[in-house]
SEPA-181186 format. One line per 10 residues: number of its first residue (from 1); their letters; for each residue x, y, z of N, C-alpha, C. Coordinates in steps of 0.05 Angstrom, whole numbers. Example, Ala and Ser with C-alpha at 12.3 -4.5 7.8 and 13.67 -1.06 7.14 Angstrom:
% SEPA-181186
1 = AS = 264 -114 156 246 -90 156 264 -66 156; 257 -45 142 273 -21 143 258 1 157
This chain:
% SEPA-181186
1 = XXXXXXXXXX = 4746 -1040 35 4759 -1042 9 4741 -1029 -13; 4715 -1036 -17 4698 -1026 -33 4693 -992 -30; 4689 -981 -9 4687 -958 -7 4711 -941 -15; 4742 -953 -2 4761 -933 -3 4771 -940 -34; 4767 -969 -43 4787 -959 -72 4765 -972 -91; 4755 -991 -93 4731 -994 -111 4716 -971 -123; 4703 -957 -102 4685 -940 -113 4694 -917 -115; 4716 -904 -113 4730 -878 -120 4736 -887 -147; 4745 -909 -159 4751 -919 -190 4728 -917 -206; 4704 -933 -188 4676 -922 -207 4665 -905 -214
11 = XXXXXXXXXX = 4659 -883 -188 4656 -859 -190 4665 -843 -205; 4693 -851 -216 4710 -833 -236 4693 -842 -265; 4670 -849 -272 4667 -869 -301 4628 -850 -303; 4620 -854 -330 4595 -847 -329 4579 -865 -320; 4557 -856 -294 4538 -882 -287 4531 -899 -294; 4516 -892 -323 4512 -927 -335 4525 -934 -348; 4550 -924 -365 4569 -942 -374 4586 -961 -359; 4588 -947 -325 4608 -957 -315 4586 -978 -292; 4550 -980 -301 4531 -1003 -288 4548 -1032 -301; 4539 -1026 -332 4543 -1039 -359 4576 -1063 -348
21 = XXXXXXXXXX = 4595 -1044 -346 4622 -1063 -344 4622 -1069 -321; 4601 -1061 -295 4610 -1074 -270 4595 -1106 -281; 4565 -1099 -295 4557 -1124 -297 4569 -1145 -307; 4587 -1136 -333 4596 -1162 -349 4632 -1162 -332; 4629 -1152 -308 4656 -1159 -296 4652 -1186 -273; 4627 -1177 -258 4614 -1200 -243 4610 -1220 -256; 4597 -1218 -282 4593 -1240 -298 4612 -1261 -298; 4638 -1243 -309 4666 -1259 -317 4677 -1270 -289; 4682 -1251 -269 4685 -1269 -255 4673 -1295 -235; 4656 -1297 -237 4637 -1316 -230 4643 -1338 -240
31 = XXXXXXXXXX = 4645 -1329 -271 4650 -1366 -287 4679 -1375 -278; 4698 -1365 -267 4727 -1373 -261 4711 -1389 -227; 4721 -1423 -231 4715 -1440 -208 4722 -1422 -183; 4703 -1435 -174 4711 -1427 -138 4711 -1395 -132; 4695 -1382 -147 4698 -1347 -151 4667 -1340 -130; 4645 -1362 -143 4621 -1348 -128 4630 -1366 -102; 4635 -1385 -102 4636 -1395 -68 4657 -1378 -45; 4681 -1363 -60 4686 -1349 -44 4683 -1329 -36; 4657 -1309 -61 4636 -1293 -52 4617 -1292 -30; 4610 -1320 -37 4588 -1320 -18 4594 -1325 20
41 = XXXXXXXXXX = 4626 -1341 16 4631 -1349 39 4642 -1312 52; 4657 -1295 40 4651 -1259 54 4628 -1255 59; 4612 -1257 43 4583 -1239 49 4553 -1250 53; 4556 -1278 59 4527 -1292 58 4534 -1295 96; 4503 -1288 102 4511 -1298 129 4481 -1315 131; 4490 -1341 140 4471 -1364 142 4461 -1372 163; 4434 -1364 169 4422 -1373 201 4393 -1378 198; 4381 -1395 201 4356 -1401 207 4341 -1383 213; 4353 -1369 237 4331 -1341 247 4329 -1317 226; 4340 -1319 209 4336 -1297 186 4309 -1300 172
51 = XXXXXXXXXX = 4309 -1325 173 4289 -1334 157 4257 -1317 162; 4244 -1312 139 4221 -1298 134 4196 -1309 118; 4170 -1313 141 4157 -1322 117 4132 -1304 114; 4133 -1292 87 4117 -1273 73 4103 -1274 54; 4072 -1264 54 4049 -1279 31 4062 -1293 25; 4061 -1315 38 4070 -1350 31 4088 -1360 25; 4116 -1347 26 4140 -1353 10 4160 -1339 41; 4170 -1372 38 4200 -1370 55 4217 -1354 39; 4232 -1339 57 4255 -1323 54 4280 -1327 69; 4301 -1334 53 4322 -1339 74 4335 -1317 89
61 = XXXXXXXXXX = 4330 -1293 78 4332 -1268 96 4319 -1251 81; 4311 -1227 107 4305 -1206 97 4309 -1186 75; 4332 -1188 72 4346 -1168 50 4348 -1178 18; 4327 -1161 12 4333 -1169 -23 4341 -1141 -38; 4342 -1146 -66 4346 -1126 -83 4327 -1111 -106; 4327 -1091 -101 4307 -1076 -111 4311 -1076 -142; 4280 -1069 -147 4280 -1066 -185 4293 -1041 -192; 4302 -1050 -218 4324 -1032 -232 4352 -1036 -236; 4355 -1055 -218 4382 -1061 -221 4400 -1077 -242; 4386 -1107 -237 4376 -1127 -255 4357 -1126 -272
71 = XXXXXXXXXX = 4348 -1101 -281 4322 -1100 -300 4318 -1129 -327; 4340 -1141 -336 4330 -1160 -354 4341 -1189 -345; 4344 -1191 -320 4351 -1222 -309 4366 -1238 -323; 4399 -1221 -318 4421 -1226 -336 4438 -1229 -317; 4428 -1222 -286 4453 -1221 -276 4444 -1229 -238; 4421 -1249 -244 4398 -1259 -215 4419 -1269 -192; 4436 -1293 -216 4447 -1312 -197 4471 -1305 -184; 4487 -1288 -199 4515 -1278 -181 4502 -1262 -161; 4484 -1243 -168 4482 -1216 -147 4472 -1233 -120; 4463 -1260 -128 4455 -1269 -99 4471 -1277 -87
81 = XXXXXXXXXX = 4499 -1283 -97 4521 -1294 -79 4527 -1272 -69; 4516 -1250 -67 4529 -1229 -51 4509 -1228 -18; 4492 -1255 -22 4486 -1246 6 4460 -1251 7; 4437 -1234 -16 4411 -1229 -9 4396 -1252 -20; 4371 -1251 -1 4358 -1260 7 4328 -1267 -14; 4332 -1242 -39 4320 -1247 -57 4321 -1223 -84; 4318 -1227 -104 4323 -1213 -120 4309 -1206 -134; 4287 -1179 -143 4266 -1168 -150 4283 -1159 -195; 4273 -1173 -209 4288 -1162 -238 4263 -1147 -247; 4271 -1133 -277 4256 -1113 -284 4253 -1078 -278
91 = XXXXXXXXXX = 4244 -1068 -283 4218 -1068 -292 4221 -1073 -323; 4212 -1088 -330 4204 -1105 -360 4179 -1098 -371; 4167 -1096 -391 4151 -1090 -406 4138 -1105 -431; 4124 -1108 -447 4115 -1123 -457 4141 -1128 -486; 4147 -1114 -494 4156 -1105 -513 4186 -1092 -514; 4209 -1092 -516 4235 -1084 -511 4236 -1048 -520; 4250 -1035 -499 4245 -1008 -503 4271 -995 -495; 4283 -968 -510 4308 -961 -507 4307 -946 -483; 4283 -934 -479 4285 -914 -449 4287 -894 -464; 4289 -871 -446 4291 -853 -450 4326 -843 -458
101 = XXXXXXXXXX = 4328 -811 -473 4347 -807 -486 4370 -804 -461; 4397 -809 -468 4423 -806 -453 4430 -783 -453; 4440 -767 -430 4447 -776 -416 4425 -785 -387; 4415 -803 -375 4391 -807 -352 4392 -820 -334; 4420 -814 -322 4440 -831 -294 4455 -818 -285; 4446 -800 -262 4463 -788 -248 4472 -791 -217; 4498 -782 -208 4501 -780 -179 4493 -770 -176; 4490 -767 -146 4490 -734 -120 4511 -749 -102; 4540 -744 -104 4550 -756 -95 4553 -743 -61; 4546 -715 -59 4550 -697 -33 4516 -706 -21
111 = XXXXXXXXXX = 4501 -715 -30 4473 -717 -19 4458 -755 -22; 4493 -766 -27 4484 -795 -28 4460 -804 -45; 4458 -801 -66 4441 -804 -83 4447 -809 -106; 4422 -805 -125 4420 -818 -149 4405 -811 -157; 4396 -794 -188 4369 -786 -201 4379 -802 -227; 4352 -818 -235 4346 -834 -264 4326 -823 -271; 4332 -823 -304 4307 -819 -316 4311 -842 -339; 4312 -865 -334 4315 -880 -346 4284 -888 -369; 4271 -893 -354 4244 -896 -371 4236 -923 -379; 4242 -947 -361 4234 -967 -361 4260 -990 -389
121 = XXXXXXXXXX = 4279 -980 -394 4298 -995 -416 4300 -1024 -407; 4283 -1036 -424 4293 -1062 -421 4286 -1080 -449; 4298 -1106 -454 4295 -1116 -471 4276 -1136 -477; 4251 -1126 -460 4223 -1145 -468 4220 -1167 -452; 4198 -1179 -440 4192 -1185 -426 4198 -1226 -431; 4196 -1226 -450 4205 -1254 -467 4235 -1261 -461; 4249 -1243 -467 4279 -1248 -461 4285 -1244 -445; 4268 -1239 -414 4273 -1245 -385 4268 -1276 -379; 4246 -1272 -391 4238 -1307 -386 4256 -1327 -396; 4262 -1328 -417 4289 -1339 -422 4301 -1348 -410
131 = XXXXXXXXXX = 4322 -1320 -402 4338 -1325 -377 4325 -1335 -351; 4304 -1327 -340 4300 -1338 -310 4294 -1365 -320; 4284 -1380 -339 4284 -1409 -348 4305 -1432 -333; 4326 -1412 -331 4353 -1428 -323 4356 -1427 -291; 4335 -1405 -282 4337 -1408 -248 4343 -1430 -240; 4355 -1429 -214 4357 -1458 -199 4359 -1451 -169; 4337 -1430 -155 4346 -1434 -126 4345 -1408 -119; 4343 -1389 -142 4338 -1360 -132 4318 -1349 -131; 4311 -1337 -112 4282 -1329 -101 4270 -1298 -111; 4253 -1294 -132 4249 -1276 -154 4229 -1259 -155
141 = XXXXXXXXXX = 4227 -1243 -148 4204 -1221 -162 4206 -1203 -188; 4186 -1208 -202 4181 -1201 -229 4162 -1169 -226; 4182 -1148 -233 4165 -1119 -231 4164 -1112 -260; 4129 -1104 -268 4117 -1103 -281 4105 -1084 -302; 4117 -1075 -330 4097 -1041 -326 4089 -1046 -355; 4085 -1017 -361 4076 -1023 -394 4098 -998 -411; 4091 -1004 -433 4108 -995 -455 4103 -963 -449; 4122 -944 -456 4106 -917 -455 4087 -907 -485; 4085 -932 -505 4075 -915 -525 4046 -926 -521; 4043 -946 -507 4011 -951 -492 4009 -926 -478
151 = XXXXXXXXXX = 3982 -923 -490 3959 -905 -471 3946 -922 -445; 3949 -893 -418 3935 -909 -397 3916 -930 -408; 3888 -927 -420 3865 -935 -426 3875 -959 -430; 3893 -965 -445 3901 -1000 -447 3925 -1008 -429; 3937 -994 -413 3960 -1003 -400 3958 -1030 -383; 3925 -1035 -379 3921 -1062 -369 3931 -1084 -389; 3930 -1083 -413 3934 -1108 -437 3962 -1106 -427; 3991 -1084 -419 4010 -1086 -428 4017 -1102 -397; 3999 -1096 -374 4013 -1113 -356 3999 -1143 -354; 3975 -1153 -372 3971 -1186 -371 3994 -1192 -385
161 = XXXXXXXXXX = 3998 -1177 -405 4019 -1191 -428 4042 -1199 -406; 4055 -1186 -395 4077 -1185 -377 4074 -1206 -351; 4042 -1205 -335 4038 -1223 -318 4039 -1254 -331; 4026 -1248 -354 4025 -1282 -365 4055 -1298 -369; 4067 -1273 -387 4093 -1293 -386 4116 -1291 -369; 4111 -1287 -343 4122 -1289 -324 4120 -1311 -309; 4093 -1310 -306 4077 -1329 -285 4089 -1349 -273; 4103 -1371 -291 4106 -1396 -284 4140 -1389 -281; 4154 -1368 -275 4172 -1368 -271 4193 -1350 -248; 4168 -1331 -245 4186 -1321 -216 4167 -1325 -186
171 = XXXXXXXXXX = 4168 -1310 -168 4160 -1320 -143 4134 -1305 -130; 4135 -1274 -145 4119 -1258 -134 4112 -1236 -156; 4096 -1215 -162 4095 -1199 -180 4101 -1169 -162; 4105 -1153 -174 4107 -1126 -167 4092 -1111 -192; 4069 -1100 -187 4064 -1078 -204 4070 -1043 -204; 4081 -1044 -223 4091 -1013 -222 4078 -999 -225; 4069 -970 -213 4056 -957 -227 4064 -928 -219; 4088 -925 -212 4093 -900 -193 4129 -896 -203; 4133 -901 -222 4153 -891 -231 4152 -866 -252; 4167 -842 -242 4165 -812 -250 4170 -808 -282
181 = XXXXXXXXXX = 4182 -841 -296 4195 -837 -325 4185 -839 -340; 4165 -846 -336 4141 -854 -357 4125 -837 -362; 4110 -822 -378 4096 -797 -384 4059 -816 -382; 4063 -801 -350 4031 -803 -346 4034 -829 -330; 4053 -844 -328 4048 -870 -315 4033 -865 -287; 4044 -848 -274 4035 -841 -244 4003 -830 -240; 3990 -826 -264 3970 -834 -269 3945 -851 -266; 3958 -864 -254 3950 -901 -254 3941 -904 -224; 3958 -885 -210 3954 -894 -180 3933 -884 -170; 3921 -863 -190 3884 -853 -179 3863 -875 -172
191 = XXXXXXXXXX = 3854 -881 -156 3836 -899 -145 3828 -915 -161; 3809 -901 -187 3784 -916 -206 3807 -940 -217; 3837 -933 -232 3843 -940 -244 3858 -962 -238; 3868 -953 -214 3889 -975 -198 3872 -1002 -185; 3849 -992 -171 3833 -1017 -168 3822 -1037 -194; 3821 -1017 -212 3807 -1042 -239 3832 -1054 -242; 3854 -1037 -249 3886 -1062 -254 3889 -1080 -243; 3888 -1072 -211 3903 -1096 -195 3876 -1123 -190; 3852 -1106 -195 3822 -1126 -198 3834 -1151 -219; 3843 -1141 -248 3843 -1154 -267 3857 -1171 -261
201 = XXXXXXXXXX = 3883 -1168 -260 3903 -1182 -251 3902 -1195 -220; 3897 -1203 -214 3886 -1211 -185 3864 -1226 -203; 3843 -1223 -216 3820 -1246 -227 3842 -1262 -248; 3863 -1254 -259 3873 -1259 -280 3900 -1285 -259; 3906 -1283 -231 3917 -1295 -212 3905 -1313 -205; 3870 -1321 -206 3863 -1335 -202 3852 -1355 -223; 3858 -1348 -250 3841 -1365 -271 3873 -1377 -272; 3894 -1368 -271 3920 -1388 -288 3924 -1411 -273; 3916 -1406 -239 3917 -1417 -221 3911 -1451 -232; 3891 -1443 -244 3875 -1465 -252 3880 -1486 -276
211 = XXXXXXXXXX = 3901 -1472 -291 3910 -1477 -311 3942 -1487 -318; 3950 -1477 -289 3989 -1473 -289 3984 -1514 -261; 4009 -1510 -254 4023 -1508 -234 4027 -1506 -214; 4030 -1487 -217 4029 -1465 -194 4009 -1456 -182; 4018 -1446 -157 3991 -1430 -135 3984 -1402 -151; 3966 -1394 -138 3955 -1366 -147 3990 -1350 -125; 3995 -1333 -148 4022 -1315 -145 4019 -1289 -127; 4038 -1285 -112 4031 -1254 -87 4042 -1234 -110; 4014 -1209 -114 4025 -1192 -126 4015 -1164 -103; 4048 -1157 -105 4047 -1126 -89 4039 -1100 -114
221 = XXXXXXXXXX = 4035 -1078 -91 4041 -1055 -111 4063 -1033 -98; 4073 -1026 -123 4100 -1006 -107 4088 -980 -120; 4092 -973 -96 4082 -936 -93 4100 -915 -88; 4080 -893 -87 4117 -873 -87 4111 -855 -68; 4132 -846 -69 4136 -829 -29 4125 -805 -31; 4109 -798 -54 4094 -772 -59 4068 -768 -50; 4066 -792 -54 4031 -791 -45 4026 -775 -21; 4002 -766 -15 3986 -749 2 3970 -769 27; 3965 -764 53 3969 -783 72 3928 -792 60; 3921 -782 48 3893 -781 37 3893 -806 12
231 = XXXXXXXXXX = 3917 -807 -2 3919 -822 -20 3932 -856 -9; 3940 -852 10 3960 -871 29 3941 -886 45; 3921 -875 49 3889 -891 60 3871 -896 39; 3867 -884 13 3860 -899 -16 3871 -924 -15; 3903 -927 -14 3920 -952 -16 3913 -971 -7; 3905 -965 28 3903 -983 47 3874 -996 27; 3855 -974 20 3832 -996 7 3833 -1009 -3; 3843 -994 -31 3851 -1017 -59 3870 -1041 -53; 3880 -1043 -22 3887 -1059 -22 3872 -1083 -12; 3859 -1074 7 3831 -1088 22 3811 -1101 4
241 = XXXXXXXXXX = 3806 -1086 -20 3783 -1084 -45 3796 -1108 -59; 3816 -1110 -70 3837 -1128 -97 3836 -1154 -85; 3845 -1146 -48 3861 -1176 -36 3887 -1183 -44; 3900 -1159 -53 3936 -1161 -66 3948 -1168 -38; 3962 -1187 -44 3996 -1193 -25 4000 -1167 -9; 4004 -1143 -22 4022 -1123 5 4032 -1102 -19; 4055 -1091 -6 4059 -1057 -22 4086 -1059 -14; 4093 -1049 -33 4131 -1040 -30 4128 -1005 -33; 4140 -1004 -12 4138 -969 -5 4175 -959 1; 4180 -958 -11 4173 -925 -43 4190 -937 -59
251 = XXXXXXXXXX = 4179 -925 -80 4189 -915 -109 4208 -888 -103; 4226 -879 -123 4236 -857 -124 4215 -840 -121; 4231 -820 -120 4210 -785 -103 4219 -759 -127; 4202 -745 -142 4206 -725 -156 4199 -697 -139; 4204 -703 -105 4212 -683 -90 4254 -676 -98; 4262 -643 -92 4286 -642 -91 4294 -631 -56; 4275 -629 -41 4284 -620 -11 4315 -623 1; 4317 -596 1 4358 -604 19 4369 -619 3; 4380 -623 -30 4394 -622 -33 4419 -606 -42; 4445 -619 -37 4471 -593 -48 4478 -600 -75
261 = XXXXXXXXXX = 4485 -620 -85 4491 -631 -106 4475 -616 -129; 4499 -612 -154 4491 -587 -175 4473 -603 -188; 4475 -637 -192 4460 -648 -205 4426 -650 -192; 4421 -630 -178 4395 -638 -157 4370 -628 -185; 4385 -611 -205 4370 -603 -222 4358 -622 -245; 4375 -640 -246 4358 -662 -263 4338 -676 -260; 4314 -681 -286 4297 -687 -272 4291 -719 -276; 4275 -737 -257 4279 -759 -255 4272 -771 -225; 4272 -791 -221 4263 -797 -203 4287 -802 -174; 4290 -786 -153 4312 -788 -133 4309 -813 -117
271 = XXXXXXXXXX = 4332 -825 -114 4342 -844 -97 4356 -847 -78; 4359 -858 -57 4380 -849 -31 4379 -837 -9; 4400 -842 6 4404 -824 33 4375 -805 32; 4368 -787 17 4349 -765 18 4326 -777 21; 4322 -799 12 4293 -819 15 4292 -833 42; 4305 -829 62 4308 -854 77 4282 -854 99; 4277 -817 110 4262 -805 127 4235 -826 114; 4229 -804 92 4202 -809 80 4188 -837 67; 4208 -849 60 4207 -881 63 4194 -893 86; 4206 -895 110 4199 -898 133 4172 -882 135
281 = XXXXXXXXXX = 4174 -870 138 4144 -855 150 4118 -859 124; 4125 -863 102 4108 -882 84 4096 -924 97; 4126 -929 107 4115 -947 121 4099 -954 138; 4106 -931 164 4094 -929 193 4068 -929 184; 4062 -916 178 4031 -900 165 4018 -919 149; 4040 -938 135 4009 -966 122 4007 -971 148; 4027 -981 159 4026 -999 178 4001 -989 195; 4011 -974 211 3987 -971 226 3968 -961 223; 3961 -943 201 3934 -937 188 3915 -967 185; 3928 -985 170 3921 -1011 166 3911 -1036 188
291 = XXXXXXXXXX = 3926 -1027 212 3924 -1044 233 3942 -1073 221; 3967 -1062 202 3982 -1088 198 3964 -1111 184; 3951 -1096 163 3932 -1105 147 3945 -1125 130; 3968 -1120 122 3986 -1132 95 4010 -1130 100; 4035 -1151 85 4055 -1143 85 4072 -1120 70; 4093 -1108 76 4108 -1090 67 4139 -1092 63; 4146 -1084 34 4171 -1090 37 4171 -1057 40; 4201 -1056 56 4209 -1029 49 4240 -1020 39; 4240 -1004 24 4253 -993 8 4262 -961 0; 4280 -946 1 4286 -915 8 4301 -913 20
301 = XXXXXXXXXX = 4326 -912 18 4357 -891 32 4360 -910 51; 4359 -933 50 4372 -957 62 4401 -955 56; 4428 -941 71 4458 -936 68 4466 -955 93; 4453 -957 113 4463 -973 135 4453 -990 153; 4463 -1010 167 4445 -1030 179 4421 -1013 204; 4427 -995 208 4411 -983 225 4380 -971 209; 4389 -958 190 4372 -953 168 4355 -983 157; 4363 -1001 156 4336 -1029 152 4325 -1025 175; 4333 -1036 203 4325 -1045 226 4302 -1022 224; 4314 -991 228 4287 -967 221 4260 -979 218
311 = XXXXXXXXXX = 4277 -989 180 4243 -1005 158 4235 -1019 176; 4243 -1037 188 4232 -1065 200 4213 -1057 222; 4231 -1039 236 4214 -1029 271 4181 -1011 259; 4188 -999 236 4164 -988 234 4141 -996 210; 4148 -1022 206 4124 -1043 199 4133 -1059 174; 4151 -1050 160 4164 -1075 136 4171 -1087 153; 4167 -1121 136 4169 -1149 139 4193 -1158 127; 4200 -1144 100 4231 -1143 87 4236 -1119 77; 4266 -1119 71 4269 -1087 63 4291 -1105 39; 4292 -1074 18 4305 -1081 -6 4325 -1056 -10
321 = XXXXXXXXXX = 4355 -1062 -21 4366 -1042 -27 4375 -1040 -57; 4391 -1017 -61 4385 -1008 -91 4411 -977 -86; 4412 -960 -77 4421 -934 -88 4444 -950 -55; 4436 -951 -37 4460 -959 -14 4477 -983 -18; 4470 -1002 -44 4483 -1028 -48 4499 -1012 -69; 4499 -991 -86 4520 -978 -103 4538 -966 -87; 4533 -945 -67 4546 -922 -46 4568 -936 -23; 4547 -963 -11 4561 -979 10 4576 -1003 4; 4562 -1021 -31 4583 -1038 -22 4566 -1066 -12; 4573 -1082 -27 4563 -1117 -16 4560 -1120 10
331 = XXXXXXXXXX = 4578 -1106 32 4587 -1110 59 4564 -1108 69; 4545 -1087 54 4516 -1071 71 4499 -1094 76; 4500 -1120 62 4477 -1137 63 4479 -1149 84; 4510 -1162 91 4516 -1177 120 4514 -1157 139; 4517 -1130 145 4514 -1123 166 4484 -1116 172; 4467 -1115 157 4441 -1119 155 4427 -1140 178; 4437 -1167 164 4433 -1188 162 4448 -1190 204; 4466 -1180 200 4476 -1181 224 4459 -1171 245; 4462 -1152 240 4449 -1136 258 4415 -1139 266; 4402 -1151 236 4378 -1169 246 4373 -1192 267
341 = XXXX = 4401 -1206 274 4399 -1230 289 4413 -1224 325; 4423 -1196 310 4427 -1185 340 4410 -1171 359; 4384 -1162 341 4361 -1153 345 4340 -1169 361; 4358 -1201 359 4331 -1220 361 4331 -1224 391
């Protein structure tokens, strides 16, 4: 149903105008009784053996949802009645930011894709918290970045600001530092710089520790499918060096390889079908470069249940979707989900 008449209706609409009214349509219908329960009873599939436990946190399945979607945690609790397993909001920033100028959301609808140049738009990191205030049961990762009018040299102040007031409210951190929209952000992922970040924060994980609540928090880093297999064994250090939770592999790719789509010319970071190869083989390669050093979520041109199982066989622990949950459709999570327990 989603494929043949749903998404021929959306597809006819501009990308993010027509993100904007899918959101406040889920919204609406959710509040009408008995709407998420009969959501969840199509697309939640409920089994014990799904279950995942990763830097320290049960998962009721593998399959969660990638950042960008939910960037201001307006919309945590419905998208989970669709199924997954956990829900990554943000990327948020210290400070509320328009992004970059419109138009910066495009198809590739012949190459299954997606190029954004969005630039981090969200409405501040305070008015996420807010909202996740009201959580009750949904399992959260908080991804992390800084303002673009911060300079590298301080981009560390813009992600304590962001770690602190998060902390006591989602499940895990994600630090960004490999998104293409940011001028110079990708910057960050050079060795000197990325080890003092994730150092700080990681010492800065262990003083709240002391102060909160809460346990000391799993923070990943999400990297991007560009890197050089030279830079991909840096990783494996800085990750060894920090003691971080694990790595979400990939970020969008500001490669354009084989695509047909006229929109291949925009620039921005690509998503989709075209990522699916190099995703994977970003994984294989922690993986066993590492000796299965750390966990991995994986993430990249996930369109079909065969496409997770891929992530899974070649060393992610969970996989997250994002550009195949637009293309395929709610359905993609249960057959996921399915097909994980058929695996077992």
């Amino acid at each position: 149903m989603y494929k043949l008449i749903i998404r021929p209706i959306l597809f006819g609409f501009d990308p993010e105008e027509v993100h904007y009214f899918t959101f406040s349509f889920v919204k609406f219908i959710s509040k009408i009784p008995g709407v998420s329960s009969i959501i969840r009873s199509v697309y939640e599939v409920k089994d014990t053996r799904l279950e995942r436990e990763v830097f320290g946190i049960k998962f009721k399945n593998p399959v969660g949802l990638a950042a960008g979607f939910d960037k201001d945690a307006k919309l945590y609790k419905e998208l989970s009645d669709f199924g997954f397993g956990f829900i990554e909001i943000g990327t948020v920033t210290p400070v509320g930011q328009e992004g970059n100028p419109k138009k910066r959301l495009f198809r590739l609808k012949e190459d299954q894709a997606i190029v954004n140049r969005m630039g981090f738009n969200n409405g501040g990191v305070l008015e996420a918290v807010e909202r996740l205030k009201k959580n009750s049961g949904v399992l959260i990762g908080g991804n992390i970045g800084k303002n673009k009018v911060t300079p590298n040299e301080n981009a560390v102040d813009d992600y304590i600001i962001c770690f602190d007031a998060l902390f006591d409210h989602i499940d895990y951190f994600v630090v960004n530092v490999s998104s293409p929209n940011t001028p110079n952000l990708r910057a960050l992922q050079d060795k000197e710089p990325l080890t003092a970040l994730l150092q700080t924060l990681q010492n800065r994980n262990i003083e709240k520790q002391k102060t909160s609540t809460q346990k000391v928090k799993p923070i990943l880093l999400k990297i991007a499918p560009d890197l050089t297999d030279e830079q991909l064994l840096d990783i494996i250090d800085i990750v060894k060096t920090t003691q971080i939770a694990g790595v979400i592999a990939t970020n969008t790719t500001i490669s354009r390889d084989g695509l047909q789509s006229a929109n291949k010319v925009e620039t921005g970071g690509l998503s989709g079908k075209p990522l699916t190869k190099r995703s994977t083989e970003v994984i294989r390669f922690l993986s066993e470069k590492s000796n299965k050093a750390f966990p991995i979520i994986g993430v990249g041109g996930i369109h079909t249940a065969d496409d997770a199982i891929e992530k899974l066989n070649a060393g992610a622990s969970l996989v997250q979707l994002y550009t195949g949950f637009i293309y395929e459709g709610p359905a993609l999570i249960k057959a996921i989900n399915k097909k994980v327990l058929k695996q077992l």
